[in-house]
mmCIF file of the N, C-alpha and C atoms, coordinates in Angstrom:
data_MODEL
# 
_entry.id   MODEL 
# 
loop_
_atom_site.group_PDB 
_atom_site.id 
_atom_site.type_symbol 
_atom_site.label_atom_id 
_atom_site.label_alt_id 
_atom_site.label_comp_id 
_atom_site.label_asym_id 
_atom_site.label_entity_id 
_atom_site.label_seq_id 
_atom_site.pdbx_PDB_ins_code 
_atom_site.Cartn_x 
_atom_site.Cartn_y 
_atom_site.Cartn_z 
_atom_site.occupancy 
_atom_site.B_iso_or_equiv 
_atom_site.pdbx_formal_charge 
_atom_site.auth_seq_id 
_atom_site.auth_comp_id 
_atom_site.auth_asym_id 
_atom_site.auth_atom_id 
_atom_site.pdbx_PDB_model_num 
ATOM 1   N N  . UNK A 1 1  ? 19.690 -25.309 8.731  1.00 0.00 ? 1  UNK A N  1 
ATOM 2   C CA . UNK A 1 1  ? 19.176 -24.948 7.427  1.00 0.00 ? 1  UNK A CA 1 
ATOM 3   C C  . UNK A 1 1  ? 17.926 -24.097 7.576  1.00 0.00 ? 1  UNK A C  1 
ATOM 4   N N  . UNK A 1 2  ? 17.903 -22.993 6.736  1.00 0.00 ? 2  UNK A N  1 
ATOM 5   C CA . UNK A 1 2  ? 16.648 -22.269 6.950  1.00 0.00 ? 2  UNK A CA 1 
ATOM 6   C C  . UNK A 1 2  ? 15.479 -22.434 5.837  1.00 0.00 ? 2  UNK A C  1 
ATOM 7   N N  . UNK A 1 3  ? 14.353 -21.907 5.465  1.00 0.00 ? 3  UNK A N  1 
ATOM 8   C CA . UNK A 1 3  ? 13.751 -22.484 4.516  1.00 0.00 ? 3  UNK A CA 1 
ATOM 9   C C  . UNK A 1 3  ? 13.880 -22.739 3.254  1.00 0.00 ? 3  UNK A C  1 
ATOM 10  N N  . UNK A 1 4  ? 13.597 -24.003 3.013  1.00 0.00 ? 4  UNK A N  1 
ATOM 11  C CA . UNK A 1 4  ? 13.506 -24.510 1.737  1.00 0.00 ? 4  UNK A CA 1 
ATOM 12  C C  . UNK A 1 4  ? 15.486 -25.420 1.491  1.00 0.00 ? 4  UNK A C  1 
ATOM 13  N N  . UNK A 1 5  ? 15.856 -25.225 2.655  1.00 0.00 ? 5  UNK A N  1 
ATOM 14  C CA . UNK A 1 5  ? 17.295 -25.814 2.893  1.00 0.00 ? 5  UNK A CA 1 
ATOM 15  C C  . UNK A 1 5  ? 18.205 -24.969 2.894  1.00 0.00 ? 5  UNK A C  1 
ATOM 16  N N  . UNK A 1 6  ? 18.080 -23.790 2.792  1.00 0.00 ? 6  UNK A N  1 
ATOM 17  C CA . UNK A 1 6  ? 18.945 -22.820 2.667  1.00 0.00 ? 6  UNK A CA 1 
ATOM 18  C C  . UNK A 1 6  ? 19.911 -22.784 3.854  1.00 0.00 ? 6  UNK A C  1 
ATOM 19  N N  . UNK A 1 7  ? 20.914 -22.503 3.798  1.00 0.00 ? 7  UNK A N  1 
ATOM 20  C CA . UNK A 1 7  ? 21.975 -22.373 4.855  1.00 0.00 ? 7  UNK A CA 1 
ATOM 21  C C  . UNK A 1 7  ? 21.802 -21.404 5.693  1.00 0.00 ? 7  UNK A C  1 
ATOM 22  N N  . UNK A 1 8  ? 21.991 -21.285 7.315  1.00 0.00 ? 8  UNK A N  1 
ATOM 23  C CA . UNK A 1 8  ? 21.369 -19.729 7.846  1.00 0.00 ? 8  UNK A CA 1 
ATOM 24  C C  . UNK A 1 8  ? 22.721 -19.738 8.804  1.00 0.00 ? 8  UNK A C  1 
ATOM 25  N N  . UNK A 1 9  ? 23.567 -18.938 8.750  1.00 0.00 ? 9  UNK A N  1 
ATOM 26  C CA . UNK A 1 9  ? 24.386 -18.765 9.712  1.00 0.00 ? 9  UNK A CA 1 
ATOM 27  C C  . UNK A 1 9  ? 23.854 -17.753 10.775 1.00 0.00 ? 9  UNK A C  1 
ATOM 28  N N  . UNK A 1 10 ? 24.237 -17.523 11.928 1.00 0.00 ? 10 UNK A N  1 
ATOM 29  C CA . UNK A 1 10 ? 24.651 -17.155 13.511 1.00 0.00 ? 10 UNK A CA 1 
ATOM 30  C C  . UNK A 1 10 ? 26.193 -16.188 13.220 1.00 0.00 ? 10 UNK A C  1 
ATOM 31  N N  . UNK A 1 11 ? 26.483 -15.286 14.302 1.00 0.00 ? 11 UNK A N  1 
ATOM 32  C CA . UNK A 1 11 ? 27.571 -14.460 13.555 1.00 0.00 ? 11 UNK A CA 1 
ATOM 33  C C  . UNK A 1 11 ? 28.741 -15.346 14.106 1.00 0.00 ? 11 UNK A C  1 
ATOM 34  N N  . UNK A 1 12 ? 28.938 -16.169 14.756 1.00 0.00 ? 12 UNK A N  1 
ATOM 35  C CA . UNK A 1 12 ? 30.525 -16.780 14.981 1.00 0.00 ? 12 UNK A CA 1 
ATOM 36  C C  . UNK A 1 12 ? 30.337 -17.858 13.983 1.00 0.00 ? 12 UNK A C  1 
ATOM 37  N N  . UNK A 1 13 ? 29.583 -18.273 12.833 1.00 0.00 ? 13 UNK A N  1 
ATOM 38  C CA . UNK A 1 13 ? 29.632 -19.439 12.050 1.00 0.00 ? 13 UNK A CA 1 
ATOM 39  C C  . UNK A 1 13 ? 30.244 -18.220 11.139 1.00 0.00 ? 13 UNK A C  1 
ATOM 40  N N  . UNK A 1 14 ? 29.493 -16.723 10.725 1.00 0.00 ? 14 UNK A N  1 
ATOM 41  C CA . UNK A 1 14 ? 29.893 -16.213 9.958  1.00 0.00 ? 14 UNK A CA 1 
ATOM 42  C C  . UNK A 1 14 ? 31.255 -15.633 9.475  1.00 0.00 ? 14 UNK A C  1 
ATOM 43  N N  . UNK A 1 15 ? 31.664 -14.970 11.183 1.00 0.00 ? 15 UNK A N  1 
ATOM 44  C CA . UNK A 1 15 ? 33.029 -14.961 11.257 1.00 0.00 ? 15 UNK A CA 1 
ATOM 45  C C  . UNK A 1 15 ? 33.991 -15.628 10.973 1.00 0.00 ? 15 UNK A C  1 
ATOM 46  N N  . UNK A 1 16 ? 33.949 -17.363 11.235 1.00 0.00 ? 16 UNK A N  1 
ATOM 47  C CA . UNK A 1 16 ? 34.710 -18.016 10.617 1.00 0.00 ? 16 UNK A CA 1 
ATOM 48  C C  . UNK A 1 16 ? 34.814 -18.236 9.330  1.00 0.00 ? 16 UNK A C  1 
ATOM 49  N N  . UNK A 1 17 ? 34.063 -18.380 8.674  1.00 0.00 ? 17 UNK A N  1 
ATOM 50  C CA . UNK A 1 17 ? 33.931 -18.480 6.975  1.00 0.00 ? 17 UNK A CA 1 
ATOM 51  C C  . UNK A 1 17 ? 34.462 -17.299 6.222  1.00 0.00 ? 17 UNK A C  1 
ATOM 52  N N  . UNK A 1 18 ? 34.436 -16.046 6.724  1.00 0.00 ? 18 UNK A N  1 
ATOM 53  C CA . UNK A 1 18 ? 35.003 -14.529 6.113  1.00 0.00 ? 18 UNK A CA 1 
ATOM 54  C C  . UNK A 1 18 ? 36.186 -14.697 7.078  1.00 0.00 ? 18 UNK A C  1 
ATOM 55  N N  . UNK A 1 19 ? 36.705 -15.538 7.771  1.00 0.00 ? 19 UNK A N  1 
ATOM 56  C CA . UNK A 1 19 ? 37.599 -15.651 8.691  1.00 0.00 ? 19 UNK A CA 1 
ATOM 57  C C  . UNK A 1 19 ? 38.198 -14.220 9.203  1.00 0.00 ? 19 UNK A C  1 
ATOM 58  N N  . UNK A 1 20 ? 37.451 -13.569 9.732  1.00 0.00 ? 20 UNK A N  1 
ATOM 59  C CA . UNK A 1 20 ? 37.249 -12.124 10.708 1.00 0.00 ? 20 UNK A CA 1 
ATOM 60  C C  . UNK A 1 20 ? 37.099 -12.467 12.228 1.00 0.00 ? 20 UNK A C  1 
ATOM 61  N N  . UNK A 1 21 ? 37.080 -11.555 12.721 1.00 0.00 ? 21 UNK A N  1 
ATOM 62  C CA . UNK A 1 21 ? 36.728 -11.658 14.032 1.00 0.00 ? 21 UNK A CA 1 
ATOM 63  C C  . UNK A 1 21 ? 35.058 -11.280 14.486 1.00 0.00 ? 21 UNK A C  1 
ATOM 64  N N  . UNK A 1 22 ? 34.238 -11.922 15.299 1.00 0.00 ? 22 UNK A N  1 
ATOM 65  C CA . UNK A 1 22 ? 33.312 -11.564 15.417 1.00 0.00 ? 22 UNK A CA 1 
ATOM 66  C C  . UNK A 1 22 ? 32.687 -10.122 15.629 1.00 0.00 ? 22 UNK A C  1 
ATOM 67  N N  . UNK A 1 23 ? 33.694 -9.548  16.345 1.00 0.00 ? 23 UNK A N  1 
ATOM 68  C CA . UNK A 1 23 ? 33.375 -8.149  16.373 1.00 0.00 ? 23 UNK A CA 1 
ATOM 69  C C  . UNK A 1 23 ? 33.183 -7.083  15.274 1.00 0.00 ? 23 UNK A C  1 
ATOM 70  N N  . UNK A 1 24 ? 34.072 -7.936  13.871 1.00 0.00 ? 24 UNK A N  1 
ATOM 71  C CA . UNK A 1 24 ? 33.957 -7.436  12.838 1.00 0.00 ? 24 UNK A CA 1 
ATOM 72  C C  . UNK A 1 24 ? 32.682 -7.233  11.875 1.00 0.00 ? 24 UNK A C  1 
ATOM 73  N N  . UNK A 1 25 ? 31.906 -8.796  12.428 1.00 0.00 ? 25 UNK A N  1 
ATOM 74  C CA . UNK A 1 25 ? 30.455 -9.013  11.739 1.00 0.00 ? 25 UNK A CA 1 
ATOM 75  C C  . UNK A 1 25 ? 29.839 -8.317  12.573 1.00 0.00 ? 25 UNK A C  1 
ATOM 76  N N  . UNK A 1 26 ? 29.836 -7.930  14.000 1.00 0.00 ? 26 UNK A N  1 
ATOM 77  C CA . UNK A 1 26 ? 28.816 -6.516  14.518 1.00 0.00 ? 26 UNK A CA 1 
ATOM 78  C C  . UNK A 1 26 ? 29.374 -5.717  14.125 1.00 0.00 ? 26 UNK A C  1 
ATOM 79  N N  . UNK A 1 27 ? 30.021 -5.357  13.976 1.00 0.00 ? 27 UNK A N  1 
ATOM 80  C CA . UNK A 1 27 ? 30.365 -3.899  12.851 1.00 0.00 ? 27 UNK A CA 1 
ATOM 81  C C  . UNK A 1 27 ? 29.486 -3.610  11.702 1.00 0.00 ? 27 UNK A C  1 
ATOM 82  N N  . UNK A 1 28 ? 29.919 -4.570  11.014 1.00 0.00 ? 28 UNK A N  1 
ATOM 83  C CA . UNK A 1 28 ? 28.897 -4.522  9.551  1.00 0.00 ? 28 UNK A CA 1 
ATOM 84  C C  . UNK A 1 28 ? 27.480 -4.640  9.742  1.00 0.00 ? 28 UNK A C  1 
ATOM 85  N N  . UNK A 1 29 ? 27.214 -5.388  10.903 1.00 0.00 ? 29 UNK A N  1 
ATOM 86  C CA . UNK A 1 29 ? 25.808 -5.754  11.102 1.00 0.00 ? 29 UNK A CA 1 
ATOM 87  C C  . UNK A 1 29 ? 25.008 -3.980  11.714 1.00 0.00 ? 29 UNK A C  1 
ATOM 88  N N  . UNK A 1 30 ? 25.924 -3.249  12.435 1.00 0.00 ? 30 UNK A N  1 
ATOM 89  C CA . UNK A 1 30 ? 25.573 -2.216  12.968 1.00 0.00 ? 30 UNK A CA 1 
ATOM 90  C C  . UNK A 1 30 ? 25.256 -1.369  11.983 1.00 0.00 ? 30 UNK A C  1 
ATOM 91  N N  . UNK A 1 31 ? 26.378 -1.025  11.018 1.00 0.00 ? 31 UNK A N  1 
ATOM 92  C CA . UNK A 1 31 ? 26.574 -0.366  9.736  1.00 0.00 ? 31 UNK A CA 1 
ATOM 93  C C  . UNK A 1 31 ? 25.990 -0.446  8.673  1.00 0.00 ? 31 UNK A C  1 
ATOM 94  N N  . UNK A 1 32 ? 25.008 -1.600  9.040  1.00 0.00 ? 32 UNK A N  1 
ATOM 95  C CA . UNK A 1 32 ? 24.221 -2.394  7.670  1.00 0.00 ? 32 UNK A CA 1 
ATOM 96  C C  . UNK A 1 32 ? 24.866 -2.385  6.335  1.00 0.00 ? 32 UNK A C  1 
ATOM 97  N N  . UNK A 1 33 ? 26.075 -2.955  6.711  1.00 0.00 ? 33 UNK A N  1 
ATOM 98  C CA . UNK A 1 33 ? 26.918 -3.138  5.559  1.00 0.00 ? 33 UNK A CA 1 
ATOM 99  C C  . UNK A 1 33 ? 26.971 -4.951  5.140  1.00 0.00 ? 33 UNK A C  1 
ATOM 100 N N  . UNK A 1 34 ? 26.662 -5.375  6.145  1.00 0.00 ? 34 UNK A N  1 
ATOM 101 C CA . UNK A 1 34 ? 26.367 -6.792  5.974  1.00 0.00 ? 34 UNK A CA 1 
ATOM 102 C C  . UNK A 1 34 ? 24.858 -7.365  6.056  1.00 0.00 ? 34 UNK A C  1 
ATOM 103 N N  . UNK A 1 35 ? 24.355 -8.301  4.980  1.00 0.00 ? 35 UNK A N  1 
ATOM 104 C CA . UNK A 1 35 ? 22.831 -8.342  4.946  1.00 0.00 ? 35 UNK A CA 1 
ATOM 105 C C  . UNK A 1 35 ? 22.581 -9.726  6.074  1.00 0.00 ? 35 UNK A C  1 
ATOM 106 N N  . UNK A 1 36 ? 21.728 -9.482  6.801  1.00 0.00 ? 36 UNK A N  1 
ATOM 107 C CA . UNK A 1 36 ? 21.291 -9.837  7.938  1.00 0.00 ? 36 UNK A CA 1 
ATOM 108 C C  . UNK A 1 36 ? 20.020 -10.158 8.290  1.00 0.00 ? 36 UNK A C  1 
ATOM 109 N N  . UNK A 1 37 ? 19.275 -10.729 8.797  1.00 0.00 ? 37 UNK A N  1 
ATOM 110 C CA . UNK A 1 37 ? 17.622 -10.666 9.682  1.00 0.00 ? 37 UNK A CA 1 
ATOM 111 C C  . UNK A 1 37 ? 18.059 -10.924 11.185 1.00 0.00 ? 37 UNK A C  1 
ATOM 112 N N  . UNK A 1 38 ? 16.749 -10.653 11.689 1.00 0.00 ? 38 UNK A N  1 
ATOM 113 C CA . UNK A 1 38 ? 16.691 -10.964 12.944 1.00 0.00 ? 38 UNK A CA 1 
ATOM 114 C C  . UNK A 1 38 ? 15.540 -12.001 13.299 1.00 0.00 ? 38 UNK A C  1 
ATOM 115 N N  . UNK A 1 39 ? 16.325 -13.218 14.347 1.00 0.00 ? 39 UNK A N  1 
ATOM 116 C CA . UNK A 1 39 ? 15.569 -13.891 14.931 1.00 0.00 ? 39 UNK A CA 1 
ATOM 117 C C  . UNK A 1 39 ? 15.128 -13.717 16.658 1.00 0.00 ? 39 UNK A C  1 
ATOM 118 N N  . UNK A 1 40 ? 14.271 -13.110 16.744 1.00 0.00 ? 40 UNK A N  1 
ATOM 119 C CA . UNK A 1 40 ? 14.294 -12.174 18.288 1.00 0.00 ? 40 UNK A CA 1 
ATOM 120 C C  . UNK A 1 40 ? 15.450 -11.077 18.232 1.00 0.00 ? 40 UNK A C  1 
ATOM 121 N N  . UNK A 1 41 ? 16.075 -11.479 19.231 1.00 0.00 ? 41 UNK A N  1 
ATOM 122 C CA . UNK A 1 41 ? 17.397 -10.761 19.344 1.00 0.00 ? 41 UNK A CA 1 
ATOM 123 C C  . UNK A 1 41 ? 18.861 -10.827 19.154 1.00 0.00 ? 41 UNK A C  1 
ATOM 124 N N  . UNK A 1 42 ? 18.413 -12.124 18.078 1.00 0.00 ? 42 UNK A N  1 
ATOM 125 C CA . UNK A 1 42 ? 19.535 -12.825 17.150 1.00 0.00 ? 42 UNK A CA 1 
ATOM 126 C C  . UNK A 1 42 ? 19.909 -12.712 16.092 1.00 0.00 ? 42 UNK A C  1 
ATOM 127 N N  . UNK A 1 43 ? 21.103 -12.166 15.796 1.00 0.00 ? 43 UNK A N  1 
ATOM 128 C CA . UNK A 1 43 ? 21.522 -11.630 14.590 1.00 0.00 ? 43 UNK A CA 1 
ATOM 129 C C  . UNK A 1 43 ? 21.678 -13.501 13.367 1.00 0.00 ? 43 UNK A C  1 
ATOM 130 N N  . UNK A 1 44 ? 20.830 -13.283 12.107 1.00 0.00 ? 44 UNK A N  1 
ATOM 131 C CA . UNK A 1 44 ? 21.067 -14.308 11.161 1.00 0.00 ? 44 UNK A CA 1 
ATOM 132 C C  . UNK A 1 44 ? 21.720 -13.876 9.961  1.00 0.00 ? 44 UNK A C  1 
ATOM 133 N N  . UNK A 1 45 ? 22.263 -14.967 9.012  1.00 0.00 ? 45 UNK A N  1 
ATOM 134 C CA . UNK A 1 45 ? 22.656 -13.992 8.149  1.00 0.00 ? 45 UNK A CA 1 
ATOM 135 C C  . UNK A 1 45 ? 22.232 -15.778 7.123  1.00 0.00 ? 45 UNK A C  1 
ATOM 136 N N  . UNK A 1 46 ? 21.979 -15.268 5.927  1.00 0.00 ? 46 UNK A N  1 
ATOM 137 C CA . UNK A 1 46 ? 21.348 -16.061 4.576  1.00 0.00 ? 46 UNK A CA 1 
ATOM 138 C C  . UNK A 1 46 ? 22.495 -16.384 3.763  1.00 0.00 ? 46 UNK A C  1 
ATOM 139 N N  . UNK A 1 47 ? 23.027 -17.802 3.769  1.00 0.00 ? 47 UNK A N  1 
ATOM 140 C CA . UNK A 1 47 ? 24.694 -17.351 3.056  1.00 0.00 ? 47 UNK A CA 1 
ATOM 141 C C  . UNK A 1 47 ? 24.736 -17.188 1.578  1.00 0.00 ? 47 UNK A C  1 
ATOM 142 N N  . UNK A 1 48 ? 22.822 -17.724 1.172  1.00 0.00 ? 48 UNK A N  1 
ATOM 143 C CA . UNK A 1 48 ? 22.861 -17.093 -0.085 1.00 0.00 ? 48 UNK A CA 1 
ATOM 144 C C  . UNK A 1 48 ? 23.104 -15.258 -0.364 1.00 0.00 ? 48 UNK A C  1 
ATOM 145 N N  . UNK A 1 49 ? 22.409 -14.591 0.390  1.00 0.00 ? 49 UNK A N  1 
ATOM 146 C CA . UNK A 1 49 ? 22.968 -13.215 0.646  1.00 0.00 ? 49 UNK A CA 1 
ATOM 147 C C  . UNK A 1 49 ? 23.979 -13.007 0.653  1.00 0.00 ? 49 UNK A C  1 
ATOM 148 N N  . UNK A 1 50 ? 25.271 -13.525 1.375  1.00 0.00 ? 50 UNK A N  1 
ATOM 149 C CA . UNK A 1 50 ? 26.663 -13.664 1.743  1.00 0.00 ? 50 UNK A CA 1 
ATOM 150 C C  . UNK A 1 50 ? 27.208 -13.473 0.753  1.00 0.00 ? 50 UNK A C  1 
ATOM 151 N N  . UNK A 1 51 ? 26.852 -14.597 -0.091 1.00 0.00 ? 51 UNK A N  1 
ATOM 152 C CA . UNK A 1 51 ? 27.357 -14.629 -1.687 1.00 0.00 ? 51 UNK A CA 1 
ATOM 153 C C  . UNK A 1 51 ? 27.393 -13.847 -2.439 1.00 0.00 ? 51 UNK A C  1 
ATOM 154 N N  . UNK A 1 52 ? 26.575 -13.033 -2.316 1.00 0.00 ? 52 UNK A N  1 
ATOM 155 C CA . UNK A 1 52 ? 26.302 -12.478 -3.250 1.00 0.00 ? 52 UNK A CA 1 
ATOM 156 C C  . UNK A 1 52 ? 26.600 -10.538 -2.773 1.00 0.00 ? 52 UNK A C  1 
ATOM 157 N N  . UNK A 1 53 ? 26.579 -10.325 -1.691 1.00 0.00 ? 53 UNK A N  1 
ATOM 158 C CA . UNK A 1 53 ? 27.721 -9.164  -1.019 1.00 0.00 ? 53 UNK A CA 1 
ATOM 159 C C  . UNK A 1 53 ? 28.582 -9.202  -1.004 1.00 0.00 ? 53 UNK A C  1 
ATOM 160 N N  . UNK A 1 54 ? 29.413 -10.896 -1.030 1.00 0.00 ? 54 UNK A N  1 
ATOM 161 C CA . UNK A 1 54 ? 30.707 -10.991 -1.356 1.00 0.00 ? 54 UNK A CA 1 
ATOM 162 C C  . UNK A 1 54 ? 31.021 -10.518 -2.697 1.00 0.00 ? 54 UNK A C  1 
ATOM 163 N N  . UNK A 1 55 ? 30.080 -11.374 -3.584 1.00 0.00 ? 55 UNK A N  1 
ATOM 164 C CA . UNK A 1 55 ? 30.533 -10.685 -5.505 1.00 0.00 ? 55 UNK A CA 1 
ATOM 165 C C  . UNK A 1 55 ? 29.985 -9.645  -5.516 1.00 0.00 ? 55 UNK A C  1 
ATOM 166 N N  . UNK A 1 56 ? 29.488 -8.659  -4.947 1.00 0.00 ? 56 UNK A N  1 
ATOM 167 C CA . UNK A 1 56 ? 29.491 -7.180  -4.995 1.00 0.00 ? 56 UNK A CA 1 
ATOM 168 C C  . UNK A 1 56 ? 30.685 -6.356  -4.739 1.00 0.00 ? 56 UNK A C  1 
ATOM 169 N N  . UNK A 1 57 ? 31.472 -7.128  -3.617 1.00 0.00 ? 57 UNK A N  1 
ATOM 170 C CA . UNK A 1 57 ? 32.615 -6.985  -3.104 1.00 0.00 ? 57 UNK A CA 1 
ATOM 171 C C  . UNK A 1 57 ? 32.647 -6.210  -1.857 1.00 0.00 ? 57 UNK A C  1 
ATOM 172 N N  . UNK A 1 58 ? 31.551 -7.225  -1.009 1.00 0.00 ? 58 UNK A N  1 
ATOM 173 C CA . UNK A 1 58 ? 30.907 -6.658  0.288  1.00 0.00 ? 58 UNK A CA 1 
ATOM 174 C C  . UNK A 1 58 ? 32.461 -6.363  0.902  1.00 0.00 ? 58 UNK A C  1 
ATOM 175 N N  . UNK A 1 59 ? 32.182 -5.761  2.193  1.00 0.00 ? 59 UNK A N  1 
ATOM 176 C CA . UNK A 1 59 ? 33.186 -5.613  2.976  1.00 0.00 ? 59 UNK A CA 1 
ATOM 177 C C  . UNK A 1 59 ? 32.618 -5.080  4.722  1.00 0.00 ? 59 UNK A C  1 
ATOM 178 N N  . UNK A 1 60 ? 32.904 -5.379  5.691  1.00 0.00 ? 60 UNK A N  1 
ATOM 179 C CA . UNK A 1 60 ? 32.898 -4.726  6.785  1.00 0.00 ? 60 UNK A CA 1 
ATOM 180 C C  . UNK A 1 60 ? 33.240 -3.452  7.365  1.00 0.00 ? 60 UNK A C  1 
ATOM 181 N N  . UNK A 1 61 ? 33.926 -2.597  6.088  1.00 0.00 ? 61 UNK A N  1 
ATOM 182 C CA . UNK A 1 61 ? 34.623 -1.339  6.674  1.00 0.00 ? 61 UNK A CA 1 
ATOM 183 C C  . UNK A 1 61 ? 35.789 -1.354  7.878  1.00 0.00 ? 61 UNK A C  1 
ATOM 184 N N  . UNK A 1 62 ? 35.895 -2.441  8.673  1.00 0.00 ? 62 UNK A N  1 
ATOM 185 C CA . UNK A 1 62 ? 37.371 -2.638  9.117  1.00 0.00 ? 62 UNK A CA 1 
ATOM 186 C C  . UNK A 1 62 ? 38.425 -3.032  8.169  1.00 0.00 ? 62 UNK A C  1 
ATOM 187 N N  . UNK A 1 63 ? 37.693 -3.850  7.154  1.00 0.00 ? 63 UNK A N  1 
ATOM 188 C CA . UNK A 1 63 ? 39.061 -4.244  6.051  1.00 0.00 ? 63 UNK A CA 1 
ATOM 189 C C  . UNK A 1 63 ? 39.503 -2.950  5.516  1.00 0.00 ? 63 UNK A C  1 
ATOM 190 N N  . UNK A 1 64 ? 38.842 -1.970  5.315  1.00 0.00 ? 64 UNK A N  1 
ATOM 191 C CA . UNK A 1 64 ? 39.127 -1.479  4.095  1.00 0.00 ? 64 UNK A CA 1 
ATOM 192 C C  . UNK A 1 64 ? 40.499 0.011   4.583  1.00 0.00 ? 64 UNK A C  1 
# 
């Protein structure tokens, strides 16, 4: 959980939940098509963010 309890995924927690392949979330993560921070040299992702790129009708650009 990240602050205040918020959920913080890692990209193979993320991959599974968009049920993609990981390589797909470095894609987007490269492309900054997926919203992201960094912890050092660790890609995070906020699944409140998630949510809400999803109802934008985020995408990785491999789906499409």
């Amino acid at each position: 959980m990240g602050k205040h309890g918020e959920k913080i995924l890692d990209v193979r927690e993320l991959a599974e939940f968009l049920r993609v392949n990981p390589a797909a979330v470095y894609q987007g993560v490269k492309r900054g098509t997926i919203p992201h921070f960094m912890v050092g040299q660790q890609i995070r992702f906020r699944f409140s963010e998630i949510e809400k790129w999803m109802e934008a009708g985020g995408t990785t650009r491999e789906e499409e």
